[in-house]
C-alpha positions, 0 to 999 in steps of 0.5 A: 789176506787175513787182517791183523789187528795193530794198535794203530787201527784201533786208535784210528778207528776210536778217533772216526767213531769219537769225532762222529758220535761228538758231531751226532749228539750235538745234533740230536741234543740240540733237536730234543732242546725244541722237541717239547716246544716244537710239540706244543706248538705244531699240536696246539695242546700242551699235553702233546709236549711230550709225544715227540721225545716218547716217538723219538723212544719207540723209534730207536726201540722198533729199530734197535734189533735190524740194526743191530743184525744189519751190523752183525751181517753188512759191519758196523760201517754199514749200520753206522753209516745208514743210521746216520743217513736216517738222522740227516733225512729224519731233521730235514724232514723235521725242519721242514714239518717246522717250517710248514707247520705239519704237526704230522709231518714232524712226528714222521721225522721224529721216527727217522731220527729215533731209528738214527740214535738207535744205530748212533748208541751202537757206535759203543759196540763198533768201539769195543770190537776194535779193542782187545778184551782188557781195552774194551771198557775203556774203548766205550767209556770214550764213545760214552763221553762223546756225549759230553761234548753234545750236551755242552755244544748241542744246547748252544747251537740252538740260539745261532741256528734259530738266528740265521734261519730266521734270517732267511724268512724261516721259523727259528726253530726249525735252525736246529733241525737243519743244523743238526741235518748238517752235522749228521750229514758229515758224519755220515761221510767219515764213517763211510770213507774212514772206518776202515778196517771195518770194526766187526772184521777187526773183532774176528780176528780178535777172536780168531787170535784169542783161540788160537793163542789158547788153543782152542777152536773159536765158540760158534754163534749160540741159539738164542735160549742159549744166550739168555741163560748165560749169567753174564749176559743177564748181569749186563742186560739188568745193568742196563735196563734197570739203569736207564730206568731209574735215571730216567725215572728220576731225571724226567720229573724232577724239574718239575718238582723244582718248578712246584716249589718255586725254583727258576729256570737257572736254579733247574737249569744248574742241576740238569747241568750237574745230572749231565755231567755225572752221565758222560764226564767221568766216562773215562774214569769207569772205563779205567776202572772196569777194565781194572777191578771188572765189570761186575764191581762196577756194575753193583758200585753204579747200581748203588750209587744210584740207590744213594743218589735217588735216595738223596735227591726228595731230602732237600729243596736246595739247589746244590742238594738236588744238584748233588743228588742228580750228579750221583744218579747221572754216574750211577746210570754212567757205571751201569751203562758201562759196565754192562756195555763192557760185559756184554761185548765181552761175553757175546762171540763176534757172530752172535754180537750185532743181532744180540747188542740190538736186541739188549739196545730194544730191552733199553729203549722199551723200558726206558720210554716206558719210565718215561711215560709212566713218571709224571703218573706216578708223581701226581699220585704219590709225590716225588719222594715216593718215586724217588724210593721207586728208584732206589728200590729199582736200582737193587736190581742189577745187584740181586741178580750179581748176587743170585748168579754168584750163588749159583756159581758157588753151588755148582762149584760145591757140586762139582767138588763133591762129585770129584771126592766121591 
């Protein structure tokens, strides 16, 4: 029997995936509001606060590609649903180290649920290739800003939950941990009894229906040197990579800078607030207007919208300035993501998409864990103003390889014509 792709299914499928990402970010991002805290305090060393969100990096990177080929082979169902299992034992195990006191213990969790959010941020994928190609960018945006609903509720869950596992004799932040184990539990169950049609099998019949439509023969699965030399792979690839890198960059040090000049935990708390809110609110409008005006328009507008707000950000130490200035960063990493998501989908064949999307998803986690890492160093040796130069020499990136494939392009098409008038 073959399977037919119906705007019903689609819907319904982006419905499963929306509510389960909105359950999974609020579970995570109410366990990484006491990772820092968690780390200091089990480790006995402040210098340690940052090892689980560094752990929680290199888990979601060494995971990112069998996941990805686990979907390409088993579907997205499969992937999804395991990930999401690896999160529920990862905060169980999490709560647990914080109820014991095992500082060791808890970095094991932190491992289970880095490789869980590796397979959580490949819900985006599983979204657009239920989607025809002119939905696609759209079909991301609305996984993207799923998010939106965890930064708001994950933040708020951490206060009740400490309360009523205090409550029963157990140290409060452990609440979170086994909150969050609750959330990615039941996610879990309706991926696995609710995505269905499974999105992969929906994006070969896409294909299979593109082709015939066309009247050509659907593209076999390419070599891996083949894949990476395609152009638009590279422009999807360095507009995520180079993204994230810069968001992270500035992102991870600038409460720091605010607290170096005397500004309080709610004056830092409102441009973090700001920053969040650049990253996934808006998702709906860059979905719209990639699939509108194309991936590549979005991808130089977000690279320099990033330039400007890293720019921006060491100009002034007023709050709404800084404010301002993240909020344009948070977009501009929103634009990047999702546009070099969208080109990235439409580029890769349905049997080249899980293993490749996975092994994009590694490039990511690596360099962004390496920002991460390397931003407190850089400020402590150049200052905050000079990072934020850093970042907006970073965010040229993706537009110099936009720019370097256009040329390449146009010389082959100059080459071509000229051979045809000879």
């Amino acid at each position: 029997m073959t399977l037919r792709y119906t705007t019903t299914i689609g819907r319904r499928l982006i419905a499963i995936l929306f509510i389960t990402q909105s359950l999974a970010s609020a579970g995570l991002i109410a366990t990484f509001t006491i990772n820092p805290i968690v780390g200091a305090r089990l480790s006995g060393q402040d210098a340690l606060a940052g090892l689980p969100g560094t752990l929680l990096q290199i888990g979601a990177a060494l995971a990112a590609f069998p996941l990805g080929r686990l979907m390409q082979s088993a579907g997205r169902r499969v992937g999804l649903t395991l990930g999401f299992v690896l999160g529920t034992v990862g905060m169980l195990i999490g709560g647990i180290a914080i109820a014991s006191g095992s500082f060791v213990l808890f970095l094991i969790g932190l491992a289970f649920i880095g490789a869980s959010r590796s397979a959580i941020d490949q819900g985006r994928y599983a979204a657009a290739d239920a989607q025809p190609i002119d939905q696609r960018a759209r079909a991301i945006s609305t996984i993207v800003f799923a998010s939106t609903i965890g930064s708001v509720l994950g933040p708020m869950l951490v206060g009740p939950l400490g309360e009523q596992v205090g409550t029963w004799g157990i140290a409060p932040l452990a609440g979170p941990m086994f909150g969050g184990s609750v959330l990615l539990l039941v996610g879990a169950v309706l991926l696995g009894l609710g995505l269905r049609p499974d999105p992969r099998d929906i994006a070969r019949a896409l294909s299979a229906a593109e082709a015939a439509a066309s009247g050509e023969e659907p593209r076999a699965a390419r070599s891996f040197a083949a894949i990476i030399g395609v152009p638009q792979v590279q422009i999807a690839v360095a507009a995520m990579v180079f993204g994230q890198v810069v968001m992270v960059l500035v992102m991870t040090v600038t409460s720091l800078h605010m607290d170096h000049h005397d500004h309080g935990l709610g004056d830092i708390g409102a441009v973090l607030s700001s920053h969040t809110f650049g990253m996934f609110a808006l998702s709906f409008v860059t979905g719209y207007l990639a699939d509108r005006f194309g991936r590549n328009a979005i991808i130089v507008a977000g690279a320099l919208i990033l330039l400007i707000g890293s720019l921006l950000a060491p100009l002034s130490l007023m709050t709404p300035w800084i404010a301002f200035a993240l909020f344009l960063v948070g977009w501009g990493w929103n634009l990047c993501y999702i546009g070099g998501s969208s080109l990235l989908a439409d580029t890769l064949v349905p049997a080249e998409r899980g293993a490749y999307q996975g092994l994009s998803e590694l490039a990511v986690n690596v360099s962004a864990a390496s920002a991460a890492l390397s931003s407190g160093f850089i400020m402590a040796s150049v200052g905050y103003g000079w990072l934020c130069v850093l970042g907006a020499l970073l965010a040229l990136a993706p537009i110099a390889v936009v720019g370097w494939r256009a040329l390449a392009a146009d010389r082959l098409a100059r080459a071509a014509g000229y051979k045809g008038s000879v």
